[in-house]
ZADO-1210 file (C-alpha; in nm, 4 decimals, padded with zeros to 6 digits):
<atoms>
<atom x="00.0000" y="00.0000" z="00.0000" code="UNK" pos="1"/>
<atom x="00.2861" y="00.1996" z="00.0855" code="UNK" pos="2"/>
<atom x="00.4744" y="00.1862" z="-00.2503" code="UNK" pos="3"/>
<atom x="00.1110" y="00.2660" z="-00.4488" code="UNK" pos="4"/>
<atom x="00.0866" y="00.5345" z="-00.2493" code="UNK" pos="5"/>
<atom x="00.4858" y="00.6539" z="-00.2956" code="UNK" pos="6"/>
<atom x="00.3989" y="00.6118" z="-00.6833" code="UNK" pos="7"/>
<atom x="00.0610" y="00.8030" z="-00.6674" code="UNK" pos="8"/>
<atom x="00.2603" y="01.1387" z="-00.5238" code="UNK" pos="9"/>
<atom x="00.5470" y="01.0846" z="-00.7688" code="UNK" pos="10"/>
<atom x="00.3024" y="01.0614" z="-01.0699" code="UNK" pos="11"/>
<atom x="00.0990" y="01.3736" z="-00.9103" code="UNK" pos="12"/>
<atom x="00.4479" y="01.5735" z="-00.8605" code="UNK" pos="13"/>
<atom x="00.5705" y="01.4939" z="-01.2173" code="UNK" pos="14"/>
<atom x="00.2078" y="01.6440" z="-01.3354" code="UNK" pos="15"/>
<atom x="00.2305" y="01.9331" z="-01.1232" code="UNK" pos="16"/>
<atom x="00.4851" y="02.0517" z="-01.3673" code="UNK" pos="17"/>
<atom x="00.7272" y="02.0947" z="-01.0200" code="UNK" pos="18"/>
<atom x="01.0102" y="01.9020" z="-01.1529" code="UNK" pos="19"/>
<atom x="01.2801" y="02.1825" z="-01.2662" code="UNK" pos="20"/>
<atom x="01.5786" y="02.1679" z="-00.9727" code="UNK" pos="21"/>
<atom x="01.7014" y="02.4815" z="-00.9137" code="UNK" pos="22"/>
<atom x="02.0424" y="02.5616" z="-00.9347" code="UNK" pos="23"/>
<atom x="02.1173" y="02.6624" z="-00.5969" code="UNK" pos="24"/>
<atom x="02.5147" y="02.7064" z="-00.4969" code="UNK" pos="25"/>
<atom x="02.6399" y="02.4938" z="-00.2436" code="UNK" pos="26"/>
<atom x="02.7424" y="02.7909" z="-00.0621" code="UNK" pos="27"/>
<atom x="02.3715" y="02.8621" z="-00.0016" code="UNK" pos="28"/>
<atom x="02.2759" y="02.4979" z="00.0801" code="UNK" pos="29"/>
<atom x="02.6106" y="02.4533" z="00.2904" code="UNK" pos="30"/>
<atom x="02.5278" y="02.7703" z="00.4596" code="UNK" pos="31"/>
<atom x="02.1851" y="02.6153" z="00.5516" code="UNK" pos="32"/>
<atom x="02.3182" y="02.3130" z="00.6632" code="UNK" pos="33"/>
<atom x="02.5794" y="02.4179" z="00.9039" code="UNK" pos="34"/>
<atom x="02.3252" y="02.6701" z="01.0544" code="UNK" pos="35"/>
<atom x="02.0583" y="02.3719" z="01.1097" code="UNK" pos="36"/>
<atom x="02.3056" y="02.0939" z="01.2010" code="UNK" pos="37"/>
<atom x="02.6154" y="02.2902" z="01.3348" code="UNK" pos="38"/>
<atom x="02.8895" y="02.1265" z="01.1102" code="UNK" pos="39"/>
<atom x="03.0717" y="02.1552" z="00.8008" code="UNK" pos="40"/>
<atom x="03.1320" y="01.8371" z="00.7834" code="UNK" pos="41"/>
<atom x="02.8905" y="01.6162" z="00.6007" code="UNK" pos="42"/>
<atom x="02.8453" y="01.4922" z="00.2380" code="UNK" pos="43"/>
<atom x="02.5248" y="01.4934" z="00.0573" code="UNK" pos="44"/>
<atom x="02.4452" y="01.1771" z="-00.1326" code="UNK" pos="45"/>
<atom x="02.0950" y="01.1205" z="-00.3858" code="UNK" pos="46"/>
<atom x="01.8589" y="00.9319" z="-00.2182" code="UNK" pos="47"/>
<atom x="01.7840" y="00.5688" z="-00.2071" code="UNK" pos="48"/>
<atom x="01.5586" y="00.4238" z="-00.4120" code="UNK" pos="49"/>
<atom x="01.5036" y="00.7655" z="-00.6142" code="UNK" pos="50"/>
<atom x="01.4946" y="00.8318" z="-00.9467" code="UNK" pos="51"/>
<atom x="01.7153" y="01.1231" z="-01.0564" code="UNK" pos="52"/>
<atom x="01.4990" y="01.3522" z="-01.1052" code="UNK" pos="53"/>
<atom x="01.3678" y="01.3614" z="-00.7262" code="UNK" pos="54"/>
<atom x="01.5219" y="01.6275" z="-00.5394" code="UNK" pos="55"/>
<atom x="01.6102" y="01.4826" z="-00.2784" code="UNK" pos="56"/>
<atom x="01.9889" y="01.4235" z="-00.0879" code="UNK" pos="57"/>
<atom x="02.0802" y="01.2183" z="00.2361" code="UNK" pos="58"/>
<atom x="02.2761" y="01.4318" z="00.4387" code="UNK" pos="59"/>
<atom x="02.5883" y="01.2049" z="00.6083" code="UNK" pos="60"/>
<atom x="02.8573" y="01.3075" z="00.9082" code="UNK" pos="61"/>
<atom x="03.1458" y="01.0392" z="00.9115" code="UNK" pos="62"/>
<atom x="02.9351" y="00.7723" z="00.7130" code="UNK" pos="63"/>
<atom x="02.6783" y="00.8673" z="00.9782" code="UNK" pos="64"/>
<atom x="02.3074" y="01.0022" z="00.8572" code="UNK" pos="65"/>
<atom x="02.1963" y="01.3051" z="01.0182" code="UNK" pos="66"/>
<atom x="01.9177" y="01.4351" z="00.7546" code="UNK" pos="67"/>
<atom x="01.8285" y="01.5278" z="00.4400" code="UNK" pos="68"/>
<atom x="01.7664" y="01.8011" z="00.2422" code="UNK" pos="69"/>
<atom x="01.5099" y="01.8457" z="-00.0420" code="UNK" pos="70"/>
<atom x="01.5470" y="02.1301" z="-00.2926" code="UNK" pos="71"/>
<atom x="01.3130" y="02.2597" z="-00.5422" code="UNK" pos="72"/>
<atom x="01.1086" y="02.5150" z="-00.7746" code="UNK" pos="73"/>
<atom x="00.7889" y="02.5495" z="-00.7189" code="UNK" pos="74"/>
<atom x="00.5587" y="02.7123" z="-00.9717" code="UNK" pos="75"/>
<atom x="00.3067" y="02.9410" z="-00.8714" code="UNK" pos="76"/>
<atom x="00.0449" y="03.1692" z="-01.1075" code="UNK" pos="77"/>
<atom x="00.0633" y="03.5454" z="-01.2122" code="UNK" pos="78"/>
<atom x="-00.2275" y="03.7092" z="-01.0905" code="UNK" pos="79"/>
<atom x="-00.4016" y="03.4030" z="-01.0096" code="UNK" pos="80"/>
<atom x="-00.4111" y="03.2823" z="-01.3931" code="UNK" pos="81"/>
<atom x="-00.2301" y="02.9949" z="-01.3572" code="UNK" pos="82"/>
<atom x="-00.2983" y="02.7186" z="-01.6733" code="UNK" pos="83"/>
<atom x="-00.0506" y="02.4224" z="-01.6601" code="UNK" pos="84"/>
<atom x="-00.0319" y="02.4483" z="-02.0235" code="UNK" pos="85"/>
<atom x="00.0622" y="02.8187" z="-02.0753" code="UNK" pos="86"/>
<atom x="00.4077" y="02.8172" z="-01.9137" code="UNK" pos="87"/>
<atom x="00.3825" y="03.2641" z="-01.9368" code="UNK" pos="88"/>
<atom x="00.1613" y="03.2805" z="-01.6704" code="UNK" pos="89"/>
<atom x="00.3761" y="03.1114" z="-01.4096" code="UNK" pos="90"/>
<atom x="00.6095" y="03.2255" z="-01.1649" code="UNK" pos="91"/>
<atom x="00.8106" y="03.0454" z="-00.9249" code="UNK" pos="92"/>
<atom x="01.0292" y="03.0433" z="-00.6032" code="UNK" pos="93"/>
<atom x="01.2874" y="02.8286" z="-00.5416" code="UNK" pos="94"/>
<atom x="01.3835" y="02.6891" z="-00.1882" code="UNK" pos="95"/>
<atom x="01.5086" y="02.4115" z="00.0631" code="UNK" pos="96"/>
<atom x="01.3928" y="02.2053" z="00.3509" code="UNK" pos="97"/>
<atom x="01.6118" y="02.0281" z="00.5885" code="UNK" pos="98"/>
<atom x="01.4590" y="01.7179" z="00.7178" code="UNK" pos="99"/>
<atom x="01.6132" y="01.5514" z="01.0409" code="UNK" pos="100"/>
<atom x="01.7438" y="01.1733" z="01.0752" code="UNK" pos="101"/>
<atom x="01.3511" y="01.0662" z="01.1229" code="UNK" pos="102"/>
<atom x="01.1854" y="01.2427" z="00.8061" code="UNK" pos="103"/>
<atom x="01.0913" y="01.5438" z="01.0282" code="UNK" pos="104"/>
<atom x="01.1066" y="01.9292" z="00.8981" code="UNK" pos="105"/>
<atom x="01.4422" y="02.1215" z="01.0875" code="UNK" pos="106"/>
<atom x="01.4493" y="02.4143" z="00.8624" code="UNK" pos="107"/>
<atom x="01.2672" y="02.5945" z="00.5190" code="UNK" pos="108"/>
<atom x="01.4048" y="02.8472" z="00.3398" code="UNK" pos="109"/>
<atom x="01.3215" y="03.0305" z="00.0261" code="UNK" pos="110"/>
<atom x="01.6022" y="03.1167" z="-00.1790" code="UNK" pos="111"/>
<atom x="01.5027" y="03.2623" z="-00.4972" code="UNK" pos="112"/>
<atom x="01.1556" y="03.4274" z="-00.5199" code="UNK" pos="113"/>
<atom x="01.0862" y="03.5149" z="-00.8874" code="UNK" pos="114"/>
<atom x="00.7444" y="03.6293" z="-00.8696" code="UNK" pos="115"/>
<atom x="00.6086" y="03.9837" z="-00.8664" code="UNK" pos="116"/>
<atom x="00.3734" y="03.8972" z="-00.5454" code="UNK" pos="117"/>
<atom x="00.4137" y="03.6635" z="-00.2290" code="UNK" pos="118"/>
<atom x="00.7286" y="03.7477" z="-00.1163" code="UNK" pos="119"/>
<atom x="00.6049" y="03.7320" z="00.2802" code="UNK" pos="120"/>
<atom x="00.6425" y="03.3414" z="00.2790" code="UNK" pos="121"/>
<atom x="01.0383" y="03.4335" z="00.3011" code="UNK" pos="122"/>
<atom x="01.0069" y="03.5410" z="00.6163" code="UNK" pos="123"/>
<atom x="01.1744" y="03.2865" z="00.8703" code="UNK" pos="124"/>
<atom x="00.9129" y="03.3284" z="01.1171" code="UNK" pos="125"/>
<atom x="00.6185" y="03.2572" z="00.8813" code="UNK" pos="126"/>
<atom x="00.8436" y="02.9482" z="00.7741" code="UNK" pos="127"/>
<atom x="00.9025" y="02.8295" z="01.1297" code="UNK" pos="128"/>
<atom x="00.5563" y="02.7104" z="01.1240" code="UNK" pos="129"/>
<atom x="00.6654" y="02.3810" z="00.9223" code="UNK" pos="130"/>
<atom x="00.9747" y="02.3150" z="01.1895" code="UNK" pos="131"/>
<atom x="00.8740" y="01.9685" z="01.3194" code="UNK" pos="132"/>
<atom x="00.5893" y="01.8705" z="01.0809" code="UNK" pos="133"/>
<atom x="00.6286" y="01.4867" z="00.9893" code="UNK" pos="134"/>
<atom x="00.3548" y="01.4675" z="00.6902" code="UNK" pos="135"/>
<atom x="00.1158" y="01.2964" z="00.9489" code="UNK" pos="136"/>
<atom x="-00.1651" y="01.5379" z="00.9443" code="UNK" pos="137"/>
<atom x="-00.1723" y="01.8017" z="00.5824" code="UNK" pos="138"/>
<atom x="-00.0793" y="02.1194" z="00.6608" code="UNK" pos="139"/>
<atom x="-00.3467" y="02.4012" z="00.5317" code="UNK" pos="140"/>
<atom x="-00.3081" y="02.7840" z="00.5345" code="UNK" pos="141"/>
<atom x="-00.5752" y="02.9586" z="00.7166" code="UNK" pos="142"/>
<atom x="-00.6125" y="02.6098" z="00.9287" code="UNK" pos="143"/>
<atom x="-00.2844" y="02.5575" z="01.1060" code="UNK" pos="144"/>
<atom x="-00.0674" y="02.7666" z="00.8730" code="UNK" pos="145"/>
<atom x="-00.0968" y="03.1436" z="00.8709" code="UNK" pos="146"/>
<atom x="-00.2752" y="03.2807" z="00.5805" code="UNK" pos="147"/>
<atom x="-00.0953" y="03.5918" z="00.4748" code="UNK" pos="148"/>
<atom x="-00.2775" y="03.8919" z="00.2777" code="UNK" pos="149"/>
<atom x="-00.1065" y="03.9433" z="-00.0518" code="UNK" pos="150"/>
<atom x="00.1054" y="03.5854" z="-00.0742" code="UNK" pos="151"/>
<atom x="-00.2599" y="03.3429" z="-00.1023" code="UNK" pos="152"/>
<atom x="-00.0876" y="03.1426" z="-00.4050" code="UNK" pos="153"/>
<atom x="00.2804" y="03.1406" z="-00.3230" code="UNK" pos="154"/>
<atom x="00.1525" y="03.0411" z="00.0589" code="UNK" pos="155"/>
<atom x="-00.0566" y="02.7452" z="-00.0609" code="UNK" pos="156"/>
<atom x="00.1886" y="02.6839" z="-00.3568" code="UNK" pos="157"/>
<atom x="00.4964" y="02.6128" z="-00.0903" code="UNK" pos="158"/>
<atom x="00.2471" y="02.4684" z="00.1980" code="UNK" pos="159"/>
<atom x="00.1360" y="02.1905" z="-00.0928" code="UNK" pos="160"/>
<atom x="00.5052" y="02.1202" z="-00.1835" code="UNK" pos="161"/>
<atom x="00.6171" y="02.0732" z="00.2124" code="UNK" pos="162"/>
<atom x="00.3321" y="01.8248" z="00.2624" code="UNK" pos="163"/>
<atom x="00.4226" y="01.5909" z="-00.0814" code="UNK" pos="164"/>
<atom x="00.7339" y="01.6438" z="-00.0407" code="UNK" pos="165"/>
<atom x="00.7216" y="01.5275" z="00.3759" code="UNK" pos="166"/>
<atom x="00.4705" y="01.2378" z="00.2865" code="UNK" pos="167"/>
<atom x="00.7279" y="01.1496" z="-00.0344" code="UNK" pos="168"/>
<atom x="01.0392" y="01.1210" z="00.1475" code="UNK" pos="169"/>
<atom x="00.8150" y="00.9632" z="00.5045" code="UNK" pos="170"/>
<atom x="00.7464" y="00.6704" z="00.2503" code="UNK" pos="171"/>
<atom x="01.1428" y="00.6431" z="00.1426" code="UNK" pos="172"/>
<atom x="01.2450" y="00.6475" z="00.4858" code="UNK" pos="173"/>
<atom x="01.0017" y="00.3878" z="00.6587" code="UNK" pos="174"/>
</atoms>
């Protein structure tokens, strides 16, 4: 049941159109990393059991796992006219979440935000709402994540992502 359910939100995230990984420098990700683990010293290695184009990495201290991070673009719509076939009305943000040993959300943070609108979800106290989340219960804005005026789509654009991505790498982990 598991693995149907691993290949269901695969299928769903390659239809989503969310694929594209961004490009981020590992300055930014090691930056990240060292702030959320307190060391330099890791290597990041794909995932088990992925496919390439997940974005996901296993995050290793002396052979030892201590997390993982998952990094991604995430598309959201220009003025709310967002068709998955007409690629001009999309905009996007690109970010990172740092995931403990057990699957469980340490750290988000948006990197590149490319839209004209939304920008709020940057903010590191609106993202601190994720910190601990497992993928057990969906997380919903204006339920038990802060809606914010002005950043509807880019809030429910990155709240979606967390919660596939959680529930994705919970099933790769288990």
């Amino acid at each position: 049941m598991k693995l149907l359910l691993i290949i269901f939100l695969f299928f769903t995230y390659q239809i989503a159109g969310t694929q594209v990984v961004p490009d981020f420098s590992n300055r930014h990700v090691a930056r990240e990393i060292k702030k959320a683990y307190g060391t330099d010293q890791y290597s990041l290695r794909q995932i088990h059991n992925s496919e390439s184009n997940l974005n996901y990495k296993e995050i290793r201290q002396n052979e030892t796992l201590i997390g993982y991070v998952y990094i991604n673009r995430v598309n959201s719509c220009r003025a709310g006219l967002c068709q998955v076939s007409d690629k001009s009305s999309s905009e996007y943000f690109d970010y990172l979440v740092l995931y403990n040993h057990k699957g469980e959300v340490k750290s988000v943070k948006v990197f590149n935000y490319a839209a004209t609108h939304g920008q709020q979800i940057a903010s590191p106290g609106w993202l601190r709402q994720f910190l601990g989340f497992k993928g057990d219960d969906d997380k919903q804005v204006g339920k038990n994540v802060d809606a914010i005026a002005g950043a509807t789509i880019s809030a429910n654009a990155i709240t979606d992502d967390i919660n596939m991505a959680t529930r994705i790498l919970q099933g790769f982990i288990d």
